[in-house]
N, C-alpha and C positions, 0 to 999 in steps of 0.2 A: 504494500500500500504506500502512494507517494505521497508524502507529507505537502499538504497545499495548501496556502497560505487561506487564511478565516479571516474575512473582510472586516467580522467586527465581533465583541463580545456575545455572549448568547448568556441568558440566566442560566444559575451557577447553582448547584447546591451545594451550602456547607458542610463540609465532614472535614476533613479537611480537604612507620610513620616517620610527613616531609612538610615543615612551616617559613614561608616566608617573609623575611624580615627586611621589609620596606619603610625606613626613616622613623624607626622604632628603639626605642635605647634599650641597651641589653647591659642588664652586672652583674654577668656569670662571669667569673674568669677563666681567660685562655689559658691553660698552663701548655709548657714545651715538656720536652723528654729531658731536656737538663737548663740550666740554664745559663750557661754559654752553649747553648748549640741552636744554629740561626732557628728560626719558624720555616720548615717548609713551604713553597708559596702553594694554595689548594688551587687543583684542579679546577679549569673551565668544563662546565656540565649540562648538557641539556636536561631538562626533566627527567629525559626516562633514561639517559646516566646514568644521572642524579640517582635514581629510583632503585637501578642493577648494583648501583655500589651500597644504597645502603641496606640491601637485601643482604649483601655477601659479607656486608663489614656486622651487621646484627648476629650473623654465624661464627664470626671470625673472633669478636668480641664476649658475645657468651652474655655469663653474667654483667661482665662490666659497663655494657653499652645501657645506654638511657636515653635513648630515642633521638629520633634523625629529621631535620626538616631541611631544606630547599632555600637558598637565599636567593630571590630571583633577578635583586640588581646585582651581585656580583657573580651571580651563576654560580655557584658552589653549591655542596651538603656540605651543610655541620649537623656534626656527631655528639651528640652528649656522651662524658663517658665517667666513669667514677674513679678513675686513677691515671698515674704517669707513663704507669705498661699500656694500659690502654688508649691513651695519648699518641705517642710514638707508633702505634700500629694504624691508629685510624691517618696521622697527616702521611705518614709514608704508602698511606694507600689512595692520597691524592686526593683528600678531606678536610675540613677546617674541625681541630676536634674544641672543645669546651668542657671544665669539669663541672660538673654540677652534684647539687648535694640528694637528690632524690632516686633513688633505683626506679626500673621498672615495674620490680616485685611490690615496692611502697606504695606507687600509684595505681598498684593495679590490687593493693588490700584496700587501699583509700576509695578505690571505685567499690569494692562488693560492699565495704560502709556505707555509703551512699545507698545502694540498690537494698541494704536492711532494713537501714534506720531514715531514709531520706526516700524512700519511692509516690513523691506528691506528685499530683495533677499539673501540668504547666511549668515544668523541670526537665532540665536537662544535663550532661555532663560526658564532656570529652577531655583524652588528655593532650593538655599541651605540652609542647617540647620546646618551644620558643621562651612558657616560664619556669617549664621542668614542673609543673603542677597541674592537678585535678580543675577545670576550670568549671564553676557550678554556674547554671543561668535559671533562674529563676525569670518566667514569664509575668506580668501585668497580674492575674487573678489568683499568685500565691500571695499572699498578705496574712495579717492576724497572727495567730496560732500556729499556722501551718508555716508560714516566714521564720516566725521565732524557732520553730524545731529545726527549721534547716540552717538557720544562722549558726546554731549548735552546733550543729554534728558537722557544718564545716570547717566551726575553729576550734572542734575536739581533733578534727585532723591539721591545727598546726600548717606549718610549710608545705603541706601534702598537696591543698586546695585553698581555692580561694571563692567566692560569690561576687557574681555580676548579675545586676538587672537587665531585661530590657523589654518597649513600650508596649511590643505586641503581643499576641497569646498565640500560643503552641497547637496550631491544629491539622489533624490532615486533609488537604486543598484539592480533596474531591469536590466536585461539581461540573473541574473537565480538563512532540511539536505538530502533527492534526489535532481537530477534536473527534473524540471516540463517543458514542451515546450508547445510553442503555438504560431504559424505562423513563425515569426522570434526573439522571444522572451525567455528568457529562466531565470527562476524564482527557485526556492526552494521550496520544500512540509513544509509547518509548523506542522501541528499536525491533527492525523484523529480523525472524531469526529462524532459523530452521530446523526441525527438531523431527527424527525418525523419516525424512527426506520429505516431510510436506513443511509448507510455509505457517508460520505463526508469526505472531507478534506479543512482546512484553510491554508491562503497564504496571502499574500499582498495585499491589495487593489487595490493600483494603478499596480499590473500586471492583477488582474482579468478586472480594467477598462478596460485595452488595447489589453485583448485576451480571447474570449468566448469560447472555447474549449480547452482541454490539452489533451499533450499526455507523457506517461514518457522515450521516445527515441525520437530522433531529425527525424523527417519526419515517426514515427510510426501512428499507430493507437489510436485513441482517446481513454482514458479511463474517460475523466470525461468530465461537462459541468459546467459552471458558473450557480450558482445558488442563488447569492445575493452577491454585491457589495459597499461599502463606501469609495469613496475617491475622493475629499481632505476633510479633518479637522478629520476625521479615515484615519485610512490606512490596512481595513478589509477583507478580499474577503473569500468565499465557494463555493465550489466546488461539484456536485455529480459524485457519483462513474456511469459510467455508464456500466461497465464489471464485471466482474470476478477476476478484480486484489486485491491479496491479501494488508490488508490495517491493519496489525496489530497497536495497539496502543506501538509505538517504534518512535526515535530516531535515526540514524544513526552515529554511534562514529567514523566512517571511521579508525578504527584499527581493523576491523575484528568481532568488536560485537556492541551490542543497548542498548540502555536503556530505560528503558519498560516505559512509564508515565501513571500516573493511576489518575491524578488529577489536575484541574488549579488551578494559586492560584497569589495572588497579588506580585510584588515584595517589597522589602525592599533594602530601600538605603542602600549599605555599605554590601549587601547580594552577595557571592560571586555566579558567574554563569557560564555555558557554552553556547556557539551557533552554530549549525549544519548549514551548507549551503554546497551547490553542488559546488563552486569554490574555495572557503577557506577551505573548511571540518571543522574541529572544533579546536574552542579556545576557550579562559576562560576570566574570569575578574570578574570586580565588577560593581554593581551598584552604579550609581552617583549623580541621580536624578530620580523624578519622576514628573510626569504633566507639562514636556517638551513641549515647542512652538516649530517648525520648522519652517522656511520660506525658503522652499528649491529654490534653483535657478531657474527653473524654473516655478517660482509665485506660485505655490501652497505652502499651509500651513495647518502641520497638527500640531492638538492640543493633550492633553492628554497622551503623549509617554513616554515610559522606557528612560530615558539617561544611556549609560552605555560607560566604557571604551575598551570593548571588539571591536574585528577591523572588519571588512567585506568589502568587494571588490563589483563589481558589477555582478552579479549571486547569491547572498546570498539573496536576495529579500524574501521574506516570509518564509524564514526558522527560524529555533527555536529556541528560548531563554528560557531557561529550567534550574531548581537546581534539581537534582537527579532526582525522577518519578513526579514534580510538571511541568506546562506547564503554561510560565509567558509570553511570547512575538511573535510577530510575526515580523522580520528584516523591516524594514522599509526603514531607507537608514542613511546618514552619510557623515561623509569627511575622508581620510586619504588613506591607506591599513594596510594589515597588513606584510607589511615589516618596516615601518613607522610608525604606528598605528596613531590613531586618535578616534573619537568618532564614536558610532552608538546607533542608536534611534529605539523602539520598541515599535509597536501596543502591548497593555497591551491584553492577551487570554481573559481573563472572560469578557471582556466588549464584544470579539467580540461573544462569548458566548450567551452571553444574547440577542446581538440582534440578532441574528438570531435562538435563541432557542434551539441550540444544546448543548450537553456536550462529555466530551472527551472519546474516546473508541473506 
């Protein structure tokens, strides 16, 4: 199915690691392997470099690595790491390293804290590696009682985390880069894909929980049917084609042309990207996080998702999160607009991928 550009909004129903360090101060300190021995200069890196090195240097490293982001004006990875062995192996492998005081293991006890004693409505938490901490966002409608317990339990965790506000509420942005319909729901195509040698397409999860049938005009004919579903804790859904309709492997840029995608691929913090959906059309941003908690407002929670700055409205649901021909997300939901901007969160592609056995095409 070709993603093709939607004249104008249509009513909506509500439902709903690599970081880059752009004119940001940082006071982690660099340490060297000694010191008289110069800083090796890091590596010029494209993203997905960027990406292969610090897959290999996380192996290389072991224990001692503490997470990896992207610096995208000077094109480098920096390496968190917890000592001077571990120093010395990440710049001699063409990396800017940094010591920092928090393990992986600490942020990632500090996260199941959270997910005990902190699992509220309108919350969220990914880790950062730009502050080396748990970072908590609390949405607009946590307040009162429910505010105060999480102020708690994030500065019972110390250095671990910190809390940050923001204006909008956390929800998932069903309602609808095409738009996809189904009863009175109205979602976005994510990316066609192929699965057991006939054509499908992926989308949202929680729009395929709520609609077994699609059609790509408002009261048209079916062209597809639900054909495997996760959510809450994914937010996955597929689709099969059950017509004729053309389903190139494209994007929709809503200026008149596509962008062909020829491959999924993980994202990287701090990796700049775009998002097609059928009520926003398309915007940009970057990556901010990865293996994202949600607790969207109404009580579901999904685990595992893209944090990204990029903004999306309610209709953008299952649409695409994509860097050039690579296919990285599937819209999930978020707080904000994008008149206002705010955060939005994305089902990672290859995971949904894998479960369901298909690949992109």
């Amino acid at each position: 199915m070709k993603h093709r550009r939607i004249p104008k909004r249509r009513a909506a129903v509500a439902g709903a690691g690599v970081v880059a360090l752009i004119g940001a101060a940082v006071t982690f300190q660099t340490a060297n392997a000694s010191d008289d021995t110069p800083t090796p200069t890091p590596d010029t890196l494209s993203v997905a470099q960027a990406g292969k090195l610090a897959s290999s240097l996380d192996k290389e490293l072991g224990a001692d690595a503490a997470g990896t982001y992207y610096d995208a004006q000077a094109k480098q990875l920096v390496v968190n790491v917890l000592g001077k062995e571990a120093v010395r192996t990440a710049e001699s492998a063409g990396a800017k390293a940094r010591v920092v005081e928090n393990s992986l293991a600490e942020l990632k006890s500090a996260r199941t804290t959270l997910g005990d004693k902190a699992s509220i409505p309108g919350t969220s938490w990914a880790t950062d590696p730009a502050t080396n901490k748990v970072v908590v966002t609390a949405d607009r409608t946590v307040k009162g009682a429910e505010l105060q317990r999480l102020d708690k339990v994030v500065k019972q965790l110390g250095g671990k985390a910190e809390l940050q506000r923001t204006k909008g509420e956390f929800k998932p942005l069903i309602a609808g880069g095409d738009a996809i319909f189904g009863d009175s729901s109205r979602c976005s195509l994510g990316f066609n894909v192929v699965k057991d040698g006939a054509p499908h397409f992926l989308t949202a999860g929680h729009c395929t929980e709520a609609v077994t049938s699609w059609s790509d005009k408002q009261g048209g004919p079916a062209i597809g049917a639900n054909a495997g579903s996760s959510f809450p804790d994914n937010d996955y859904g597929i689709v099969k084609y059950s017509g004729d309709t053309a389903h190139p492997s494209e994007v929709n840029l809503y200026n008149g042309g596509t962008q062909k995608i020829t491959k999924a691929g993980a994202a990287t913090v701090g990796q700049q990207v775009q998002r097609s959906g059928s009520t926003t059309q398309l915007h940009d941003g970057k990556v901010t996080g990865l293996d994202a908690t949600v607790n969207y407002g109404n009580g579901d929670v999904v685990n595992g998702l893209i944090q990204t700055d990029v903004c999306a409205e309610p209709g953008d649901s299952g649409g695409a999160l994509f860097a050039g021909d690579t296919a990285l997300g599937l819209t999930s939901g978020g707080s904000g607009d994008c008149s206002a901007g705010g955060e939005t969160f994305f089902q990672p592609v290859p995971e949904a991928l894998e479960a369901f056995g298909a690949k992109i095409g």
